[in-house]
N, C-alpha and C positions, 0 to 999 in steps of 0.2 A: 520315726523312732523304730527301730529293727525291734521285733518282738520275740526274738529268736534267741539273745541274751541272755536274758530270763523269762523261761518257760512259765504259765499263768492256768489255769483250767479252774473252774468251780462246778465241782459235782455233788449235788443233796450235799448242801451247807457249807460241805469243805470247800475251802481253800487252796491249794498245792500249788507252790511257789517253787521253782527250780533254778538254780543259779548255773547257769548253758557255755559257759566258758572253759571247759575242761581243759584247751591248749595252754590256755594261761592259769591253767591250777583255779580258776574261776574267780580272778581276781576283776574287778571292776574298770571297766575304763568308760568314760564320755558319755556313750550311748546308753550302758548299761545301769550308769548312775543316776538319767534322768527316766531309765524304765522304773527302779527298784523305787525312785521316788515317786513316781506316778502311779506304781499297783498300790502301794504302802498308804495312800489316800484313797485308792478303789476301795482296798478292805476295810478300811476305818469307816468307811461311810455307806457300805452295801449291806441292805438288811439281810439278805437270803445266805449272806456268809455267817457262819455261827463258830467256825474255828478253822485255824492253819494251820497246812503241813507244810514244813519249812527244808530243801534237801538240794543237793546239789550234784553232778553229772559227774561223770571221771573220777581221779584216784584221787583229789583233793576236794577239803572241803570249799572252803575260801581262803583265799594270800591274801585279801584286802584290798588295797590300792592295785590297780599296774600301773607299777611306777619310771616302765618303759614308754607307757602311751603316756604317761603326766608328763615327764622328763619332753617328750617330744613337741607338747603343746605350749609346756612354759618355752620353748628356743622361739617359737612363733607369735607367743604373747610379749617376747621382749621389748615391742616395742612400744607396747599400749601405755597408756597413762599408768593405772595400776602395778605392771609388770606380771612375772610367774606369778611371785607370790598373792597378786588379786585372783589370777586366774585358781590358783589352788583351793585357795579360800573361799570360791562359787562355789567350785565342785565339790568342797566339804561339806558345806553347808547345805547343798542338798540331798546327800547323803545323809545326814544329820535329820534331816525334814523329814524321811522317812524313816527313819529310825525312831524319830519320837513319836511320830501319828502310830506307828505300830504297837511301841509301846505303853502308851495311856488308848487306845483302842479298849474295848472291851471284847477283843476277838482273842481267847486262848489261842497261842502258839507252840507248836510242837517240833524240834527242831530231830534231822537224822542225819547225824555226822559220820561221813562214811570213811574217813580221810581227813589229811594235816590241814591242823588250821594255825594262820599265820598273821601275827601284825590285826590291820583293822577287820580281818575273818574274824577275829575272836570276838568285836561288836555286833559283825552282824550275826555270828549263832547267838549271843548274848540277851540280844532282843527275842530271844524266845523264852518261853514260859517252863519250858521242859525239854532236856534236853538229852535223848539215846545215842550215844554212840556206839561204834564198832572198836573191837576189840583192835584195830587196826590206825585207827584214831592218835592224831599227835596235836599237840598244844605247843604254841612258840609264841614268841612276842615280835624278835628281829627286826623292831623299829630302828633301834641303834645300829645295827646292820648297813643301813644306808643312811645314817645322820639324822633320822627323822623321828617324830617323838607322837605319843597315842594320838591316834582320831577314833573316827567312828563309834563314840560313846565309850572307849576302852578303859580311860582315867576315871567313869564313875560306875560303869557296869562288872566292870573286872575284882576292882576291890567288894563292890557288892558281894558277889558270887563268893571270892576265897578271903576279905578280910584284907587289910591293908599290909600287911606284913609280908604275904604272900605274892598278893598285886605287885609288891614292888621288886618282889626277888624276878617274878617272873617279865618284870619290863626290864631291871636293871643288871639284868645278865643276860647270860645264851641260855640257859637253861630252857631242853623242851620236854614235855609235859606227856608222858606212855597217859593212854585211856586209864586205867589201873589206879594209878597216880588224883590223874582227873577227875575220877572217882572220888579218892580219898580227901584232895582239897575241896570238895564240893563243886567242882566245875562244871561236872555235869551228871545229870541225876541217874544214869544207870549205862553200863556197859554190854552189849551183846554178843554176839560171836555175829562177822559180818552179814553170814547168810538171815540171819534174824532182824537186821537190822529194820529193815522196811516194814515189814510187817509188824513188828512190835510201836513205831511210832503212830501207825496208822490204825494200830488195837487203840492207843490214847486217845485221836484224835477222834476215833469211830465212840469211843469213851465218852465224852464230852457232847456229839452231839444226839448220841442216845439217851442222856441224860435231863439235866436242867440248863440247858444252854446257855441260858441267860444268867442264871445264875453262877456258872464257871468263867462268863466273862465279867459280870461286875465283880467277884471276889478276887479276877483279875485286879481291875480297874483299883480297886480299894486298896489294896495290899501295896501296888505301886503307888499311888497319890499318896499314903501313909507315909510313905519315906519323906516327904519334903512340904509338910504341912504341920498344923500342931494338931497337939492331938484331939481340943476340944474341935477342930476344923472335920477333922476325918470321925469322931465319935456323932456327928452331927449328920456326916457323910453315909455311914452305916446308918442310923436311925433311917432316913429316907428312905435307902437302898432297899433296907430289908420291911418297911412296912409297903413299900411298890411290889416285892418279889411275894410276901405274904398274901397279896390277892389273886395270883399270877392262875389260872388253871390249873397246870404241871405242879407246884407248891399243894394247892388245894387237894389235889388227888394223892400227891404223895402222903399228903400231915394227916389224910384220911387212911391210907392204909396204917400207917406208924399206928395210929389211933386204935386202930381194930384189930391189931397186935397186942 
């Protein structure tokens, strides 16, 4: 598996995740689906990771799919039992695998969008926790563009983020989305001016692990599970969480200054 795709490095805690395809606007093909799915279970499961920077190479952020390289593997899967559409349906669904290990992870993610994102792009910056972009930043859907309809977490992450009414305008037209704009729907939680852009994600992400690490990733962890449990599930969930974090060192030193305040 070419590890050149997507670019990987963990340095004091962080994470940095690069998506290396900038010919193709960084859109995913084959190889790159079965890296994103195999870092996206490294991070979930490595202790010395305590948060991710999430960004990607060239003048775009993610296109999603390449649906030049799908298009050429479904002509060669025509023949299999399954057909394309089994073959599609692999490579979604691993997409998908790491998509969810990242997001029920308890690893804060910090996303730096430099550039247009398109189609299942919008998934994967979605799956992050916090998201800066450049003033230069564009938001599209363009699934109907080519007859194809949301993947990559899009149909529940999207409405998340802007509300179902919004969700839908932006799948069921061309409308694309200025940073500005993005802003204003809640797309994404703050805008820069390009040159800022890096450095203010990696002010969050240096944020986080200077802080109570553990505890910015289970308040992660909780706020997401809350979506799709009841609530005495997740009020059962907290009680745990926070009589574990209540012992924790870092807790102790901190409820000790408060105190002496």
């Amino acid at each position: 598996m070419p590890d050149d795709v997507i670019l990987f490095d963990v340095r004091d805690g962080l994470a940095h995740v690069t998506l290396n395809r900038p010919a193709r606007l960084n859109a995913v093909d084959p190889e790159a689906i079965d890296r994103w799915q195999s870092l996206a279970h490294e991070i979930a499961e490595r202790d010395d990771i305590g948060a991710v920077l999430f960004d990607a190479a060239g003048r775009a952020f993610c296109a999603g799919g390449d649906v030049v390289a799908m298009s050429g593997l479904a002509e060669t899967a025509s023949g299999d039992a399954e057909g394309p559409a089994g073959l599609i349906r692999e490579l979604a669904d691993r997409i998908h695998d790491g998509h969810r290990m990242l997001r029920e992870s308890a690893k804060p993610i910090v996303a730096a969008v430099q550039g247009p994102v398109a189609g299942g792009g919008l998934g994967f910056m979605l799956v992050a926790d916090v998201i800066v972009a450049s003033e230069r930043a564009t938001f599209a859907s363009r699934y109907s563009d080519v007859g194809l309809t949301p993947d990559c977490g899009v149909s529940t992450l999207l409405p998340e983020a802007v509300g179902v009414r919004r969700a839908l305008e932006l799948t069921l037209t061309s409308r694309t989305l200025s940073a500005a704009e993005a802003l204003d729907w809640g797309l994404v939680a703050e805008v820069v001016a390009p040159e800022a852009l890096d450095a203010r994600a990696r002010e969050i992400a240096d944020g986080w692990l200077a802080g109570a690490t553990h505890a910015f990733g289970q308040a992660k962890r909780l706020v997401h599970a809350g979506q799709s449990r009841s609530f005495q599930a997740s009020l059962d969930d907290e009680a745990a969480t926070i009589a574990e974090a209540f012992v924790t060192p870092h807790a102790q030193r901190a409820i000790a200054a408060f105190a002496a305040r």
